[in-house]
ChimeraX commands (.cxc) that place a marker at each C-alpha (Angstrom):
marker #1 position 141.87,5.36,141.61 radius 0.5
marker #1 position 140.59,2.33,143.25 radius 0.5
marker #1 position 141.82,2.67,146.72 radius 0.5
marker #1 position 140.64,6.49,146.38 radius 0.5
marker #1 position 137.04,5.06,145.39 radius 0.5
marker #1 position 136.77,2.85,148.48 radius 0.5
marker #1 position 138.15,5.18,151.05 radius 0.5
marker #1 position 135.21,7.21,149.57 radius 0.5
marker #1 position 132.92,5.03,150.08 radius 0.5
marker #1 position 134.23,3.76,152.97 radius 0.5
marker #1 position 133.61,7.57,154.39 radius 0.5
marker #1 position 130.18,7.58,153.06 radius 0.5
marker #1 position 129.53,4.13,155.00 radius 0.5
marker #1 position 130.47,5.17,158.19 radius 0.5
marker #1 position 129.01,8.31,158.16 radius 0.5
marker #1 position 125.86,7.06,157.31 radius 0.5
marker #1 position 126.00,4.75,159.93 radius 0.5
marker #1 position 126.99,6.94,162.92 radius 0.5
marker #1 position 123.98,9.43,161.71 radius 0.5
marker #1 position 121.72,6.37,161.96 radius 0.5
marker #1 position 123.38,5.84,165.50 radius 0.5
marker #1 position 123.18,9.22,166.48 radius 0.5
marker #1 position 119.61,10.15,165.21 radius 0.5
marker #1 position 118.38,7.12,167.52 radius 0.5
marker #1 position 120.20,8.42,170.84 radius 0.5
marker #1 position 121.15,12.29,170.41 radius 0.5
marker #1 position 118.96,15.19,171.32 radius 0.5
marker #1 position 122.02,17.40,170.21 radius 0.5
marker #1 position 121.69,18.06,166.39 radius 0.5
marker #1 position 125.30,19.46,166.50 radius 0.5
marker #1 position 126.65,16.27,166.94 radius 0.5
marker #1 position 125.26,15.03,163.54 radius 0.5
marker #1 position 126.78,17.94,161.87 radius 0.5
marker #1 position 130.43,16.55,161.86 radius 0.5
marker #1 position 128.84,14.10,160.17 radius 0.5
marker #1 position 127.20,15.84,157.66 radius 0.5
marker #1 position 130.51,17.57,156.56 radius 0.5
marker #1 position 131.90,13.78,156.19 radius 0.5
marker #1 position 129.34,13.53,153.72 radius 0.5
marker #1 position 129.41,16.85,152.25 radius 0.5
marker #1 position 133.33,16.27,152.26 radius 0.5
marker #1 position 132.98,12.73,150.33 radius 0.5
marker #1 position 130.59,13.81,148.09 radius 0.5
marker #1 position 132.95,16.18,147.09 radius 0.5
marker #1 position 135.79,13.59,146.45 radius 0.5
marker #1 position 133.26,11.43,144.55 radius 0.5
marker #1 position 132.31,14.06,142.45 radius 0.5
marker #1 position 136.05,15.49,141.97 radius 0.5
marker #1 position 137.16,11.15,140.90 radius 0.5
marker #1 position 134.25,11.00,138.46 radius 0.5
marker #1 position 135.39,14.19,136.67 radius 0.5
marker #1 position 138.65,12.40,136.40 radius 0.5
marker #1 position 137.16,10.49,133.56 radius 0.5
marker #1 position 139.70,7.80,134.54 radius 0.5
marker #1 position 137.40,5.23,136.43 radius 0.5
marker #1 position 137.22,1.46,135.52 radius 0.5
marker #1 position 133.55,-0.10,135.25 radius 0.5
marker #1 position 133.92,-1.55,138.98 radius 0.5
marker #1 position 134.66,2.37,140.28 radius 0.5
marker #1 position 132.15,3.70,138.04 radius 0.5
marker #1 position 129.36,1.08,139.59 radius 0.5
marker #1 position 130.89,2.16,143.20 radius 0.5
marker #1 position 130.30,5.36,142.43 radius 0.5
marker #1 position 127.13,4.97,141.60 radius 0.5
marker #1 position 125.98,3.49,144.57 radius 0.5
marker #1 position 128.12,5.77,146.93 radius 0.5
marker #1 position 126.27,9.04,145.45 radius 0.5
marker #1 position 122.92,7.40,146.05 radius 0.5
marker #1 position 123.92,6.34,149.53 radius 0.5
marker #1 position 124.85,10.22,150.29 radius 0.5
marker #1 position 121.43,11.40,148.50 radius 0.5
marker #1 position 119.80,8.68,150.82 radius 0.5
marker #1 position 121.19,9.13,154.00 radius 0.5
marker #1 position 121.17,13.36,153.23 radius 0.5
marker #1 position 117.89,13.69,152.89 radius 0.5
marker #1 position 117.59,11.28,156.09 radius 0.5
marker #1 position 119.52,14.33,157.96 radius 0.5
marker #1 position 117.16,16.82,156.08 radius 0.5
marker #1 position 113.68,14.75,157.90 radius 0.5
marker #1 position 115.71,14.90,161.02 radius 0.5
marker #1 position 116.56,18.53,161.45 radius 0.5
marker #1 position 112.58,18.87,160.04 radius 0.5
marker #1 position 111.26,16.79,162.20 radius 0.5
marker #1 position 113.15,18.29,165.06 radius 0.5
marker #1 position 111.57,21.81,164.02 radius 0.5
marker #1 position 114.81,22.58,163.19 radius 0.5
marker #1 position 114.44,22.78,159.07 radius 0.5
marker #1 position 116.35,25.90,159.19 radius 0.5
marker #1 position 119.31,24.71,160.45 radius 0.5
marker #1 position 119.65,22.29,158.23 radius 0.5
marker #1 position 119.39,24.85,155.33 radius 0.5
marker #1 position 122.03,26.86,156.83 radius 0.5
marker #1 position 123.94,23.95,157.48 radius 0.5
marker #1 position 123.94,23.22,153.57 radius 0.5
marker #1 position 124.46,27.16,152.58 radius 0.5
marker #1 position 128.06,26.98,155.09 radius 0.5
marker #1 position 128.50,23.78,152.89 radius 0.5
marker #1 position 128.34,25.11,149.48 radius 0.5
marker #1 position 130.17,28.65,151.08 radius 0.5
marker #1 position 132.93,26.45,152.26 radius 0.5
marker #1 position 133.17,24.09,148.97 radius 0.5
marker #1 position 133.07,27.73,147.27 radius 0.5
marker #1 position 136.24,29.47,149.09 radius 0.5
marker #1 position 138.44,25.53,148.65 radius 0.5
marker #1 position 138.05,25.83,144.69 radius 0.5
marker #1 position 138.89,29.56,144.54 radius 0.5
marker #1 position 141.72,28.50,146.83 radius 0.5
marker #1 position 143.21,25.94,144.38 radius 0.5
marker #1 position 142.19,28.42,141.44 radius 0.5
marker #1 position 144.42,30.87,143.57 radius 0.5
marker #1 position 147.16,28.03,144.00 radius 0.5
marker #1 position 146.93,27.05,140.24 radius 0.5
marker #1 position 147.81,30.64,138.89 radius 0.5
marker #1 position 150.81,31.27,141.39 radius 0.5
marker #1 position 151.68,28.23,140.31 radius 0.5
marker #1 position 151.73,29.01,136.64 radius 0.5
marker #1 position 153.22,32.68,137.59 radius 0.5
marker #1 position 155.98,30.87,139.23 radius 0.5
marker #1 position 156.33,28.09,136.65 radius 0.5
marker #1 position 156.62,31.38,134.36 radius 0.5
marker #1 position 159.26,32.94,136.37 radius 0.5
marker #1 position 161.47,29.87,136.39 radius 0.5
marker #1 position 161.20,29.92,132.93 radius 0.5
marker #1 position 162.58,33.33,132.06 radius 0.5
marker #1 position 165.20,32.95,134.90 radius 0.5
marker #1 position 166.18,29.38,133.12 radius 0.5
marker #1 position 166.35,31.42,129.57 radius 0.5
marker #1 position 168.52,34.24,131.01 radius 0.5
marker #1 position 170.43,32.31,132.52 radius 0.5
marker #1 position 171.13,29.76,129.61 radius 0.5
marker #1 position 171.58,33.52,127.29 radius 0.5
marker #1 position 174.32,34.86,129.92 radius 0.5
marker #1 position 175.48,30.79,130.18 radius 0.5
marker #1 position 176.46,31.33,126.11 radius 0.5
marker #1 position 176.91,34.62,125.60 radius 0.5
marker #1 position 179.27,35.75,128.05 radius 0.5
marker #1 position 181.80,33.09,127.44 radius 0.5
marker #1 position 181.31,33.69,123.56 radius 0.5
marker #1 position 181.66,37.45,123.90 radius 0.5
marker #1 position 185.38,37.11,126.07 radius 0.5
marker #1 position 185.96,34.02,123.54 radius 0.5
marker #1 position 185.56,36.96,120.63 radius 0.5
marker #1 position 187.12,39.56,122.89 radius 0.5
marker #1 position 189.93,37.27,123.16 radius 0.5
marker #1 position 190.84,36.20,119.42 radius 0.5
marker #1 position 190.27,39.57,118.24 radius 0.5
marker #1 position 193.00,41.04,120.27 radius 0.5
marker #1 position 195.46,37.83,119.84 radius 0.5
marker #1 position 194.93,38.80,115.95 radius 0.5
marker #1 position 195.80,41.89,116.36 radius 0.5
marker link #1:1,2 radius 0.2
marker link #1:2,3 radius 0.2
marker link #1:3,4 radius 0.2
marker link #1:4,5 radius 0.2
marker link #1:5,6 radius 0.2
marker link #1:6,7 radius 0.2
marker link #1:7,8 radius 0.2
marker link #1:8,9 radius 0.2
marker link #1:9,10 radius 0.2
marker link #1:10,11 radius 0.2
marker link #1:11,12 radius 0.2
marker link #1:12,13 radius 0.2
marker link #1:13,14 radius 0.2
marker link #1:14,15 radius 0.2
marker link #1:15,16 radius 0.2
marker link #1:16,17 radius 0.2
marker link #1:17,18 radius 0.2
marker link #1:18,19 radius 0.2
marker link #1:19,20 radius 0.2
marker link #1:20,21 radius 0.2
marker link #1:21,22 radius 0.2
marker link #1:22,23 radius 0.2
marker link #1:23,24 radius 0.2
marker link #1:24,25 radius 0.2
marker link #1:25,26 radius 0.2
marker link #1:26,27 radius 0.2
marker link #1:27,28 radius 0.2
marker link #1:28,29 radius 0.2
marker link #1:29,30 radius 0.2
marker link #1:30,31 radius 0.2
marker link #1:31,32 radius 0.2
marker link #1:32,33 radius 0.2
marker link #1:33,34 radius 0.2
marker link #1:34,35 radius 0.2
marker link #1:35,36 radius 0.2
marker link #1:36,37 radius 0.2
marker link #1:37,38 radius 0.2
marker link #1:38,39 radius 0.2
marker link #1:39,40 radius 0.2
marker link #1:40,41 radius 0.2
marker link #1:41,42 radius 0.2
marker link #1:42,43 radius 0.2
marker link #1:43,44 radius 0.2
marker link #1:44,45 radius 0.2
marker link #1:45,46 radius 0.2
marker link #1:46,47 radius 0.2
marker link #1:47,48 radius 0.2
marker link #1:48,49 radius 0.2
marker link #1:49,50 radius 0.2
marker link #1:50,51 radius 0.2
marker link #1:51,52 radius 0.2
marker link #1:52,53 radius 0.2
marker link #1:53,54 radius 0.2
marker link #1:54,55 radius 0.2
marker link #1:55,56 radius 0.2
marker link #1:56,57 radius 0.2
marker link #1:57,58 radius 0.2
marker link #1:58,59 radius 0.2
marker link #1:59,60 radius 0.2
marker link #1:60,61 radius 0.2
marker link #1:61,62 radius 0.2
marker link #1:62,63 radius 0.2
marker link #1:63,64 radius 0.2
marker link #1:64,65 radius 0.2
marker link #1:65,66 radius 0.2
marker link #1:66,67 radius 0.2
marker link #1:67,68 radius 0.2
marker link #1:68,69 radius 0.2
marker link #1:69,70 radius 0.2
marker link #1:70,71 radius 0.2
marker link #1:71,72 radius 0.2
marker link #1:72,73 radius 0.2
marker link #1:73,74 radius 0.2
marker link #1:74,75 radius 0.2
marker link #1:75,76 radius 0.2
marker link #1:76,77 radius 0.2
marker link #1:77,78 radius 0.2
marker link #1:78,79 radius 0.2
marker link #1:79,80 radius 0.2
marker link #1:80,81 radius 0.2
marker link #1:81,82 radius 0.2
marker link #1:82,83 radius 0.2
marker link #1:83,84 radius 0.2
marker link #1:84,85 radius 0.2
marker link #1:85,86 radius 0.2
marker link #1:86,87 radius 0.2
marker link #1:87,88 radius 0.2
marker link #1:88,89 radius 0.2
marker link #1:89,90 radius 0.2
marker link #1:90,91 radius 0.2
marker link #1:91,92 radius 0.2
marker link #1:92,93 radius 0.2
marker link #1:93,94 radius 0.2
marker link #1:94,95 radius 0.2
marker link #1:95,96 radius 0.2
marker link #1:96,97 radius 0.2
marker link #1:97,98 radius 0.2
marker link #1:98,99 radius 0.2
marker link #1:99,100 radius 0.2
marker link #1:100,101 radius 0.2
marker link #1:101,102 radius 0.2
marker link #1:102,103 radius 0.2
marker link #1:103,104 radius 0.2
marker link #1:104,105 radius 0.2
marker link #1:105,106 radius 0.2
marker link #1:106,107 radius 0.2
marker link #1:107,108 radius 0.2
marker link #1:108,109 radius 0.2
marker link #1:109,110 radius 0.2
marker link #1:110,111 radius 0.2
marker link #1:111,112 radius 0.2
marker link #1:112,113 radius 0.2
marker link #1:113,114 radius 0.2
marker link #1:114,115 radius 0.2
marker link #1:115,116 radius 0.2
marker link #1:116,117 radius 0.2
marker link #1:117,118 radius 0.2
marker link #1:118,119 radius 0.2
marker link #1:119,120 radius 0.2
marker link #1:120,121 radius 0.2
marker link #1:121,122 radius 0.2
marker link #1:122,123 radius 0.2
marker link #1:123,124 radius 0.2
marker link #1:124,125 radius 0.2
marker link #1:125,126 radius 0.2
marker link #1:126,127 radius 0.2
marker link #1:127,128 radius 0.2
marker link #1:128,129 radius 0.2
marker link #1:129,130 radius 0.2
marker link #1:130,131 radius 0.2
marker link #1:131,132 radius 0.2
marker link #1:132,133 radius 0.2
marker link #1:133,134 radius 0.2
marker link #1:134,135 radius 0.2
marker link #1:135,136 radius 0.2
marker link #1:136,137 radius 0.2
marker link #1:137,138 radius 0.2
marker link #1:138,139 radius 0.2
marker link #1:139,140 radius 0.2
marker link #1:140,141 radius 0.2
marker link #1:141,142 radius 0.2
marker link #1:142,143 radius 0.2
marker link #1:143,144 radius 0.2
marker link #1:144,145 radius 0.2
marker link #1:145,146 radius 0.2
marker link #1:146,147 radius 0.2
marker link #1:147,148 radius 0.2
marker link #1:148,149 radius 0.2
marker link #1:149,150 radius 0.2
view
């Protein structure tokens, strides 16, 4: 958990600093949107570690700091798409977020129930295969003495 804490962070870092970069030099807002899913995409992974439950104090405290660096340097992106008189994009830039986060978890819902279908399957296919496993060999082994004590 604490190498998957740091690379988070670690993502949050450097895309806060290459929006910082690229807000000072770029007159191409599409070039701070790969950017922005970075951060969209690691405050995901923060969110998805801290539901874990299974951080230690330091990764709790990393956390911490890694969500407020996101809120900070978000709303940094969110002044300049405004400020750029492009406000709108930036909305629409957050609704394709939270449509794309959307369509991943009903995804792994998807994945998690064929999973559990198949995990079923396996399971009947183990039982009829442990019935015919015992039961054939018992029936010929009855078959077998009854007509020898004939």
């Amino acid at each position: 958990m604490i190498a998957e804490i740091s690379a988070i962070v670690a993502g949050v870092n450097m895309a806060s600093n290459a929006i910082k970069q690229v807000a000072g030099t770029a007159d191409d807002l599409s070039t701070i949107g790969t950017f922005l899913g970075k951060l969209g995409g690691a405050e995901v992974e923060l969110a998805r570690a801290q539901n874990t439950g299974n951080l230690s104090e330091a990764d709790a405290i990393k956390a911490a700091l890694a969500r407020k660096q996101i809120k900070d340097t978000m709303q940094e992106v969110k002044d300049i798409f405004t400020i750029s008189g492009n406000g709108h994009l930036y909305q629409e830039c957050m609704q394709e977020m939270a449509n794309a986060r959307k369509a991943k978890q009903e995804e792994l819902a998807r994945a998690v129930v064929e999973r559990r279908k198949f995990r079923a399957q396996m399971t009947q296919y183990a039982l009829i295969f442990m019935v015919v496993l015992v039961l054939v060999p018992a029936t010929v082994g009855g078959l077998l003495a009854w007509l020898t004590n004939r």
